[in-house]
C-alpha positions in Angstrom: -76.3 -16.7 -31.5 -77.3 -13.1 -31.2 -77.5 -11.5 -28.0 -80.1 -9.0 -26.9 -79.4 -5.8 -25.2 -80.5 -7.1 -22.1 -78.5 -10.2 -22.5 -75.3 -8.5 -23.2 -76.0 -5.7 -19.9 -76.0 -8.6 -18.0 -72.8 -10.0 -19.4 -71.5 -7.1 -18.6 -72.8 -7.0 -15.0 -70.8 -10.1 -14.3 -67.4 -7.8 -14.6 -65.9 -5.4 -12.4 -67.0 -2.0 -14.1 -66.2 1.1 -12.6 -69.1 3.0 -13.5 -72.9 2.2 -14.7 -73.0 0.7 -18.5 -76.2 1.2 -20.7 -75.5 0.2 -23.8 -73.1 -2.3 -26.3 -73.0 -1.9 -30.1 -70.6 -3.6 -32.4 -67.4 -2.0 -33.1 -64.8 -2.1 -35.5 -64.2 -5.1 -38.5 -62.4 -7.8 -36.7 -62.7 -11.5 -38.6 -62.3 -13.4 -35.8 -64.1 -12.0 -32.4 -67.0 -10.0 -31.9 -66.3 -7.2 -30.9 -69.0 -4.2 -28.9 -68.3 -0.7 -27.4 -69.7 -0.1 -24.3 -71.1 3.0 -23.5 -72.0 5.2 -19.8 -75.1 7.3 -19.5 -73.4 10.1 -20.8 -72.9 8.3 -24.3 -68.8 8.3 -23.6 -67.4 4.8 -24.8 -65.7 3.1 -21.8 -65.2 -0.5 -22.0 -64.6 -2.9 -24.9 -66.7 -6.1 -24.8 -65.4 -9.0 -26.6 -66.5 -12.5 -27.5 -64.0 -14.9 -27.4 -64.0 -17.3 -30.7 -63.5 -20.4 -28.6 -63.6 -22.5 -32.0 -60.0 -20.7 -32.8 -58.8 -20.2 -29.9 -60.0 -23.6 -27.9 -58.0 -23.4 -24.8 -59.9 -19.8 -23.5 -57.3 -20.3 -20.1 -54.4 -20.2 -22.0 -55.3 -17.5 -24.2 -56.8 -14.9 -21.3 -53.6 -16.3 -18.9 -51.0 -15.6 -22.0 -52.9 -12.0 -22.5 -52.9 -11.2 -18.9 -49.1 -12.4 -18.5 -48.1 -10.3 -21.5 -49.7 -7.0 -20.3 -49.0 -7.4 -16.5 -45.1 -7.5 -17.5 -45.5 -4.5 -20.4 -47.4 -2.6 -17.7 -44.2 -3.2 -15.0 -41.5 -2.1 -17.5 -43.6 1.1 -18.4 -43.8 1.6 -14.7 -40.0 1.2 -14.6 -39.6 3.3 -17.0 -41.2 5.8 -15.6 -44.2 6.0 -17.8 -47.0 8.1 -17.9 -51.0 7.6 -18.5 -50.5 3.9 -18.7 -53.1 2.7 -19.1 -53.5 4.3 -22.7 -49.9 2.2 -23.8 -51.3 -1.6 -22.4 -54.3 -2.8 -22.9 -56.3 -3.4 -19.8 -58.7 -6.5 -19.2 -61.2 -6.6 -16.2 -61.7 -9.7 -13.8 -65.1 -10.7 -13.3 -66.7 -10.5 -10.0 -65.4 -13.8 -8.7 -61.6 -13.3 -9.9 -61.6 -14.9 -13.5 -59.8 -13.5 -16.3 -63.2 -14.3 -18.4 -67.1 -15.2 -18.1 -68.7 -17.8 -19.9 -72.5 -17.4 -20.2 -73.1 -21.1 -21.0 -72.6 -20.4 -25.1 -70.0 -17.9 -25.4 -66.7 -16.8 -23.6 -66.5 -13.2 -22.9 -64.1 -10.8 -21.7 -63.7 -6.8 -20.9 -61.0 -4.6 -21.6 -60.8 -0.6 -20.8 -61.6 1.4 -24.0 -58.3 3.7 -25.1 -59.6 7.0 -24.9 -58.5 9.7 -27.7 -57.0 7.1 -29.9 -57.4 5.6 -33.6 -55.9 3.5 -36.0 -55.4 3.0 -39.6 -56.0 0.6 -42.1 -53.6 2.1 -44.7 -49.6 0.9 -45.3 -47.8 4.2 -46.3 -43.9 4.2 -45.0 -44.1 6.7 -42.4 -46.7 4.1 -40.7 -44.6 0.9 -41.3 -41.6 2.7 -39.8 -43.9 3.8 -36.5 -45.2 -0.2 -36.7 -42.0 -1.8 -36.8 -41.0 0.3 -34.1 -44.1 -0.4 -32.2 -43.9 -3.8 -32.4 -39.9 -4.1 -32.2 -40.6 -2.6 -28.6 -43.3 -5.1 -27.7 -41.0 -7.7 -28.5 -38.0 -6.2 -26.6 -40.1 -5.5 -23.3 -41.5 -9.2 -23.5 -37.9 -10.8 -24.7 -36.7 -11.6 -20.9 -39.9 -13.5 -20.2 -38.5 -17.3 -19.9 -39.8 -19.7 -22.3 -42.3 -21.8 -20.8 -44.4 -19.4 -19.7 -46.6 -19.2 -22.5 -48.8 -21.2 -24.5 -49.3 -21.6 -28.2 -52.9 -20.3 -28.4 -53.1 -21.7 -31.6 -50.7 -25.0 -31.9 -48.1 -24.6 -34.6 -49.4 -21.8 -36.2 -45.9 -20.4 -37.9 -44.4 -24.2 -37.4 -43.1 -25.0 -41.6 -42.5 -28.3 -40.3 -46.2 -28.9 -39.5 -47.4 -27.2 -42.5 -45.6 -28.7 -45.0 -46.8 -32.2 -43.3 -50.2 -30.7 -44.0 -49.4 -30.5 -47.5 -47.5 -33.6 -47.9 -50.8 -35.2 -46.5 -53.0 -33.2 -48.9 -50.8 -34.5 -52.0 -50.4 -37.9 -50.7 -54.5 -37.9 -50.4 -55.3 -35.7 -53.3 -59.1 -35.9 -51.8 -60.6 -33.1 -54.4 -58.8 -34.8 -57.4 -56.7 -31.5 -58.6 -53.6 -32.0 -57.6 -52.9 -33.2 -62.0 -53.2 -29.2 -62.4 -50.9 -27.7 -60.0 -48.6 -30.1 -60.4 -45.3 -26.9 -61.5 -47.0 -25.3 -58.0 -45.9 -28.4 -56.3 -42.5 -29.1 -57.6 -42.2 -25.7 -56.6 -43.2 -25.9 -52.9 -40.7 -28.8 -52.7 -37.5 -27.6 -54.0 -37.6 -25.1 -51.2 -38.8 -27.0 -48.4 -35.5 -28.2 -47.2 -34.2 -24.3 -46.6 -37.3 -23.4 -45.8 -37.4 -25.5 -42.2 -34.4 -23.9 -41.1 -35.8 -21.9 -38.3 -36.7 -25.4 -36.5 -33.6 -27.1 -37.3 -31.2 -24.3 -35.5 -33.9 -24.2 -32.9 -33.5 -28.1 -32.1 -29.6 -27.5 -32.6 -29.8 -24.5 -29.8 -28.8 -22.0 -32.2 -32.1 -20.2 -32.5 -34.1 -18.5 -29.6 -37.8 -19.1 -29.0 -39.4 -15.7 -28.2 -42.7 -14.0 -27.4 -44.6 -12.9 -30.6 -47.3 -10.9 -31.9 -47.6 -13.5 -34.6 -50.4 -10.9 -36.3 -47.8 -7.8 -37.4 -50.5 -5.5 -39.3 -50.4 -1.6 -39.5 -54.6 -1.8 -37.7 -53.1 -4.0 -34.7 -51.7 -0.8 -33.1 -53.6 2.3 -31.2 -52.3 5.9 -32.2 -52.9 8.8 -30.0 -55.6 11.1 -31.9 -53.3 14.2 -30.9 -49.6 13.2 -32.0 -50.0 10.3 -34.3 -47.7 9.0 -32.1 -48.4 4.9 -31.1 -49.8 4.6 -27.9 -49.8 0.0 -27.8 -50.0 -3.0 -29.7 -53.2 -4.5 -29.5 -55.4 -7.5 -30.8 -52.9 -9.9 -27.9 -54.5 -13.8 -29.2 -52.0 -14.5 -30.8 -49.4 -13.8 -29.1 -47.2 -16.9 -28.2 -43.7 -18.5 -28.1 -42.0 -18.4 -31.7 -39.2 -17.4 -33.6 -38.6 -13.5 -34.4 -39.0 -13.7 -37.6 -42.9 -14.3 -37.3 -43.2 -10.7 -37.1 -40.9 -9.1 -39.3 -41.9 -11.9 -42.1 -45.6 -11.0 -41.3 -45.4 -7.7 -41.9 -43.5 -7.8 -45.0 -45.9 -10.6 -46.7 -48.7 -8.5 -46.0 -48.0 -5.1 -45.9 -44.8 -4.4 -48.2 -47.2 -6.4 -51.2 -47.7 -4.2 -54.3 -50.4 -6.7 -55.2 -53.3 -7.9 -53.4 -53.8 -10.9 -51.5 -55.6 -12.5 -54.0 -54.4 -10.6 -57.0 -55.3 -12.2 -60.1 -53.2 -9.5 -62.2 -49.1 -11.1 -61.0 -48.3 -8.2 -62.1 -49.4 -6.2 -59.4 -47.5 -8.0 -56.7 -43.8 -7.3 -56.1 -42.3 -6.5 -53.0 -42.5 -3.0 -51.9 -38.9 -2.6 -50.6 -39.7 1.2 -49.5 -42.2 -0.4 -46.8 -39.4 -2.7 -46.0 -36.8 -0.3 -45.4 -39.4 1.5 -43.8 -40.6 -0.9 -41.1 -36.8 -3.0 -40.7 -35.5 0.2 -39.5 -38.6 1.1 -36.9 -37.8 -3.0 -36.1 -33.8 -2.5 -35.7 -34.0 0.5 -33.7 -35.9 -0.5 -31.0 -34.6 -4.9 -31.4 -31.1 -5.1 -32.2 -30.5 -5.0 -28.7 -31.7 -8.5 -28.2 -31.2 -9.8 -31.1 -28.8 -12.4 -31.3 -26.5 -12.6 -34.6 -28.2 -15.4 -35.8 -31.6 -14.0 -35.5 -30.1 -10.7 -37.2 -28.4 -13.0 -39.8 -32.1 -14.9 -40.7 -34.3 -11.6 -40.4 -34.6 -11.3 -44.3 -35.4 -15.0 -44.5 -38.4 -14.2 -42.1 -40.6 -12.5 -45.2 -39.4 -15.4 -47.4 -40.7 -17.8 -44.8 -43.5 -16.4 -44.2 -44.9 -16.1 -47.8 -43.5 -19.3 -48.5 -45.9 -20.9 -45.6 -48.9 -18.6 -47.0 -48.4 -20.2 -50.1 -48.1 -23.8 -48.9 -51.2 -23.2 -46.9 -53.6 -21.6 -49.5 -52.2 -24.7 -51.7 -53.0 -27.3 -49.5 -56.4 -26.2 -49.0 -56.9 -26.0 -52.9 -55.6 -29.6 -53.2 -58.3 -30.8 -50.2 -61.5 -29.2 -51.5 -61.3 -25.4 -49.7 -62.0 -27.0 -46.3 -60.7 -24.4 -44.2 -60.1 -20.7 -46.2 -63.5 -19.0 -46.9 -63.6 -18.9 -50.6 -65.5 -16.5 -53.1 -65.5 -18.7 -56.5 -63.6 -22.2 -57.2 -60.5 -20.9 -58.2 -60.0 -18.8 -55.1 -57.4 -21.0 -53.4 -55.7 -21.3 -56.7 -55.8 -17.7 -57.5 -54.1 -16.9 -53.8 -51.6 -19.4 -54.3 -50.1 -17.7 -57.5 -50.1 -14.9 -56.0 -48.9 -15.8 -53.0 -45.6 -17.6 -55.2 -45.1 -14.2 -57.2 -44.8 -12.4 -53.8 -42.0 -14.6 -53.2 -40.1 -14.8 -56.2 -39.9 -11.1 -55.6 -38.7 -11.5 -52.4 -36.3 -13.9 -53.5 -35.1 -11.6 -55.9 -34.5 -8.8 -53.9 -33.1 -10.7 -50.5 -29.6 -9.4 -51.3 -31.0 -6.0 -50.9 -32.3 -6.9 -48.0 -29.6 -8.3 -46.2 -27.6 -5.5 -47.4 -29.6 -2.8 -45.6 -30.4 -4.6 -42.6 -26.6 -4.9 -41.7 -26.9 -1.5 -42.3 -29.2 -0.6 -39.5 -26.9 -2.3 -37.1 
């Protein structure tokens, strides 16, 4: 439900504001929250207003108690550090008036955050910007690796978990509830003769030979803040998903979205390849800044993290195809269909060039 101005001042009212608000506008193009900048008198942008999609993210204590965890310790190692202007390199959320880390108005969950003056972002992949995001987010994941597991929660329940999805998709098939499961039938015998390797990350786990860490889980060029001056990245940002998980979420993230020639939903397969430039680029921004804490193992699997993770993109936009589009918005029938092919070509190509891979991240050691 809409909110009026007056509505959304007195949200606002409920938080601990520094200064005197008069208006909040949407802002920016997430998919998930809404998002409104707040403005002063003067017409400067101060404060970022967010409401919480609570039909996502259902547990709004875990997910503002994981956010606040993650940038209370980021801001303590920058302090340690020796950091200046900090508050432009963590994000900063306000308590309300009585203490909480959110308000809910009775409909929606809402929270504040501290607007990051004289920065921007991009929407673009070009190298230069995968090799400043794998660095970014290689350092978010090496201040946050000594935080002991445990301490967070999965905002979303096994959301990179190959086990779980491929019993999503063994329930879809079993089902077969929209009656096409006759015409992917090659997209299936697929999906299986890789699901064995493809659930490695949870069988070293269980066998103590894999770490759980903290993850962004959402590894995308527009999830950092640049300064407007020096280009240079100020923070990681968008902080819902991060969660316990396995390290190669976020290099396998970045690579199945932004190292893909193709598009998403290409219906051309022969746009989408690998781009192994944007690999390079953004392994060795990741290595510099994680090889410290990276175990051998983790090292060892890293190129099987942009396998995984297209592999699971696949098995997910297939299993909604075989239950009727139930949970991805779709444009025409196909839709599901078409991402699923092109979500399989992405990883042939990955396939295809893994050696490559494995041969120059054992070269950024």
């Amino acid at each position: 439900m809409a909110k009026t101005k007056e509505q959304l001042l007195n949200i606002l009212d409920q938080f601990q504001l520094d200064e005197k608000v008069v208006s909040a506008e949407p802002f920016g193009n997430g998919h998930i929250n809404d998002t409104l900048k707040v403005t002063n008198e003067k017409g400067e942008i101060k404060y970022v207003l967010q409401r919480i999609n609570h039909l996502i993210f259902t547990n709004v204590d875990m997910l503002q108690n994981n956010i606040h965890v993650v940038t209370t310790h980021i801001r303590k190692k920058l302090e340690e550090k020796g950091e200046t202007d900090i508050d432009r390199k963590v994000l900063t959320f306000l308590p309300t008036k009585d203490g909480k880390k959110y308000y809910f108005d009775g409909d929606s969950y809402w929270r504040v955050c501290l607007f990051i003056p004289r920065s921007k972002s991009y929407e673009e992949v070009t190298p230069e910007l995968s090799y400043e995001a794998g660095k970014a987010f290689g350092d978010f994941q090496t201040m946050l690796s000594d935080i002991p597991e445990g301490t967070l929660g999965e905002t979303i329940p096994d959301f990179h978990n190959m086990e779980f999805r491929l019993r999503q998709f063994h329930e879809a098939v079993a089902a077969n509830p929209a009656g096409r499961l006759e015409e992917v039938k090659d997209l299936v015998e697929e999906i299986e003769k890789r699901a064995e390797a493809m659930c490695i990350q949870e069988r070293l786990y269980r066998e103590g030979q894999l770490k759980k860490r903290t993850n962004h889980c959402d590894t995308k060029v527009n999830n950092m803040m640049f300064d407007a001056d020096s280009d240079k990245v100020l923070c990681v940002i968008d902080l819902d998903t991060v969660m316990p998980g396995f390290v190669l979420s976020d290099i396998g993230d970045f690579i199945r979205t932004g190292a893909n020639t193709g598009a998403e939903d290409d219906e051309n397969l022969d746009n989408v390849n690998v781009n192994m430039e944007i690999f390079k680029a953004y392994t060795r921004g990741y290595m510099e800044k994680a090889k410290a804490f990276l175990t051998p193992t983790e090292i060892k699997l890293l190129p099987y993290g942009g396998r995984l993770l297209t592999y699971m993109q696949t098995v997910r936009f297939l299993t909604d195809y075989i239950n009727g589009d139930t949970y991805y918005k779709i444009q025409y029938p196909e839709h599901n269909l078409v991402r699923t092919k092109a979500q399989f070509k992405l990883l042939q190509s990955v396939e295809e060039h893994t050696p490559e891979m494995q041969k120059f991240i054992a070269s950024c050691i």
